[in-house]
C-alpha positions as CSV (number, residue, x, y, z in Angstrom):
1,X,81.7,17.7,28.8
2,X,83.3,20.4,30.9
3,X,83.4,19.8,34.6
4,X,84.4,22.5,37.1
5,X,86.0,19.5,39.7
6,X,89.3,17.2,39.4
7,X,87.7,13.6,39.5
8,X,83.6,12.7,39.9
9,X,82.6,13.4,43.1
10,X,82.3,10.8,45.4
11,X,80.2,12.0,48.3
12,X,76.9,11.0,49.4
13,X,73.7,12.2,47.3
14,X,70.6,10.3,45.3
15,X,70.5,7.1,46.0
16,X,66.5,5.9,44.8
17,X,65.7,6.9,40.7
18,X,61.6,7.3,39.9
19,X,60.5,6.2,37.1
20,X,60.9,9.6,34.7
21,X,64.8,9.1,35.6
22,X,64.8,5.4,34.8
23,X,63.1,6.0,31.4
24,X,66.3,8.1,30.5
25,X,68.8,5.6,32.2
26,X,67.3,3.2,30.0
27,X,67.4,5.4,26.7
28,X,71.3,5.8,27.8
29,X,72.0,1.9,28.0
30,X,73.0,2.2,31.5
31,X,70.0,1.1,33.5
32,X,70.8,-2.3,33.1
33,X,74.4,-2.1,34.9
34,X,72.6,0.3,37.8
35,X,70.1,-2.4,38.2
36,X,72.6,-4.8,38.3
37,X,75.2,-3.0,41.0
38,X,72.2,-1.6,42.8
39,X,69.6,-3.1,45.3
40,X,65.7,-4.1,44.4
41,X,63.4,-2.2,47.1
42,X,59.9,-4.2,47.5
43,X,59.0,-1.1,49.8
44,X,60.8,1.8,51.1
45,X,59.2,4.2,54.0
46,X,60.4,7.2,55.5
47,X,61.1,7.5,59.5
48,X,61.0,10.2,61.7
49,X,64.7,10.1,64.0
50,X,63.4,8.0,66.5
51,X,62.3,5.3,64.1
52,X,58.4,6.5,64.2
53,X,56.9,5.6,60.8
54,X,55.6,8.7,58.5
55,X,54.8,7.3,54.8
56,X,55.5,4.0,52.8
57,X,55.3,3.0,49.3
58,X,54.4,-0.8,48.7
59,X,56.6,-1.4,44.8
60,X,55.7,-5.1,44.6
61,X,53.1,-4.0,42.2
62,X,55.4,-2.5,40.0
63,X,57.7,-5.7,40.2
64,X,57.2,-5.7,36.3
65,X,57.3,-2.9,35.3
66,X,60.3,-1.7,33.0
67,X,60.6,1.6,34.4
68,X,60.1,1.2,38.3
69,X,62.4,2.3,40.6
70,X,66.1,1.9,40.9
71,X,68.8,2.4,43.7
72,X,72.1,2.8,43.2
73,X,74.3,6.0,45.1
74,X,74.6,8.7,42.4
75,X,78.6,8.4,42.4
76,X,78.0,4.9,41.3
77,X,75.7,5.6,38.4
78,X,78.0,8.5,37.8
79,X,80.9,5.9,37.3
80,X,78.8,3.4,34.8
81,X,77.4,6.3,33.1
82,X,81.1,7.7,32.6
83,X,83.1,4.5,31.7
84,X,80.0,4.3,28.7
85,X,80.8,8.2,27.6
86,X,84.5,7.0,27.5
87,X,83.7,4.3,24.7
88,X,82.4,7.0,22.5
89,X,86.3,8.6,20.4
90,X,83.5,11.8,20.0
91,X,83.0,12.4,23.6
92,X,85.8,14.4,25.8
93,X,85.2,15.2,29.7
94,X,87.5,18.1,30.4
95,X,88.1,17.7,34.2
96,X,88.8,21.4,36.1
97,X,86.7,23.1,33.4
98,X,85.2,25.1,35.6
99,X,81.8,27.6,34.0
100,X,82.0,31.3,34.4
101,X,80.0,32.7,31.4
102,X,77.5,32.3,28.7
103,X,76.3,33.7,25.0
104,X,74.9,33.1,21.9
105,X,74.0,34.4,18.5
106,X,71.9,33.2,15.7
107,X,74.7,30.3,14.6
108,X,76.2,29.2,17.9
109,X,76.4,29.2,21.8
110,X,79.7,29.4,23.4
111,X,80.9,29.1,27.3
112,X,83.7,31.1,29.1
113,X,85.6,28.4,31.2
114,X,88.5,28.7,33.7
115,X,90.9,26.2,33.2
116,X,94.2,25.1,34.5
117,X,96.1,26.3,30.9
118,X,94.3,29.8,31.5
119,X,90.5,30.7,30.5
120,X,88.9,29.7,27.2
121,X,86.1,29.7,25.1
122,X,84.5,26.6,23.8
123,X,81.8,26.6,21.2
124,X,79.0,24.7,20.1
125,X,75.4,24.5,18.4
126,X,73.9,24.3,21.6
127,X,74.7,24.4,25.3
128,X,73.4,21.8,28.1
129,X,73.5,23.3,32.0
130,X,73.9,20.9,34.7
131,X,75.5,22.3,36.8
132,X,73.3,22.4,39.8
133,X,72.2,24.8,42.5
134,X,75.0,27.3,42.0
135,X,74.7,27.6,38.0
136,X,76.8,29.5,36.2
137,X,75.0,28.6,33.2
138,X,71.6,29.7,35.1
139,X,72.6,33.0,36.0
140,X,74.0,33.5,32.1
141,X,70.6,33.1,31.6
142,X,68.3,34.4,34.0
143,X,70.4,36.3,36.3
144,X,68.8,37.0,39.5
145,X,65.3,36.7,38.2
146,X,65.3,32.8,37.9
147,X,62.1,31.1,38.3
148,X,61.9,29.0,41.2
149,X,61.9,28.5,45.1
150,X,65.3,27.5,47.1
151,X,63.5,26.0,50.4
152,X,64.8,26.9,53.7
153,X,65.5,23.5,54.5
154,X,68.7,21.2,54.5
155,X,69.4,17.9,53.8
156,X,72.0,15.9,55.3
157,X,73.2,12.4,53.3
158,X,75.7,10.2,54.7
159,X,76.7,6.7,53.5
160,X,76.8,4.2,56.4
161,X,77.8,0.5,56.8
162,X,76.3,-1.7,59.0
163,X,75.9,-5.4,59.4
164,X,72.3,-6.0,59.6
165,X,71.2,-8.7,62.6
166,X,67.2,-7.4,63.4
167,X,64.5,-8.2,61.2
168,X,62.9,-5.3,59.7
169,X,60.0,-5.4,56.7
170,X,61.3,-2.7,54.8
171,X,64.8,-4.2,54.5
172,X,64.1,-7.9,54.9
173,X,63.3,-8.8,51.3
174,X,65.6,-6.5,49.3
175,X,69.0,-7.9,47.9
176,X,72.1,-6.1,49.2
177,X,75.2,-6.1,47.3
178,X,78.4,-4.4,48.6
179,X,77.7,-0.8,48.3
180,X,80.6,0.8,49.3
């Protein structure tokens, strides 16, 4: 695995997994551990900024089910999912790796990296993008023309610790372990 940054990154993003994302947790062996370090939502709703409700999902039904939903912040999944890649003497992360090109031909796929001894080329059967919004791996293979939408929109995410002393029904029954 080839990553472009020194250390996994620890600032705020996903925090709630849907069920087609805990289906692959689970086929990784990890979902266990996220469930454990993670919090069990019997609802979550979304407010406007004064507090005014807008939409809520009632999960108690789904209280059974193997797949429902799981919250955990991403840099902690990204922690249990790395210390189970360690385990494995076949699986390397290569830390300031950082993507600049793409090919193939008919017996392998290779990527130009910049790295800290100089740039190289690794090789492989196949190559697996996840690199995010600014893919180099995307461009290699689309260039401009990518299919898709970027929305005009922003999202902010912060992580924020509070002791709780108000009763609220979309907090008041879930379990919360130290998150930070």
């Amino acid at each position: 695995m080839l990553d472009a940054s020194d250390k996994l990154d620890e600032q705020p993003r996903a925090t709630h997994y849907a069920p087609p994302a805990v289906q692959v947790l689970r086929r990784a062996g990890v979902i266990d551990r996220i469930r454990e370090q993670g919090i069990y939502m019997k609802q979550v709703c979304w407010r406007k900024p004064n507090g005014d409700y807008i939409a809520g999902l009632d999960l108690m039904h789904l209280i059974d089910y193997e797949d429902r939903l799981a919250c955990l912040p991403l840099n902690r999944v990204s922690r249990i999912i790395l210390d189970d890649l360690e385990k494995f003497p076949n699986a390397t992360v290569k830390w300031s790796h950082n993507v600049i090109g793409i090919g193939q031909d008919d017996s392998k796929a290779w990527v130009q990296v910049e790295t800290p001894a100089g740039d190289q080329k690794f090789e492989a059967d196949y190559i697996v993008g996840c690199d995010g919004a600014n893919s180099a791996i995307r461009r290699g293979l689309f260039g401009k023309s990518f299919p898709g939408h970027t929305w005009n929109e922003q999202i902010v995410a912060t992580n924020v610790g509070a002791q709780y002393a108000v009763y609220s029904p979309s907090i008041a029954d879930a379990t919360f372990p130290d998150l930070l």
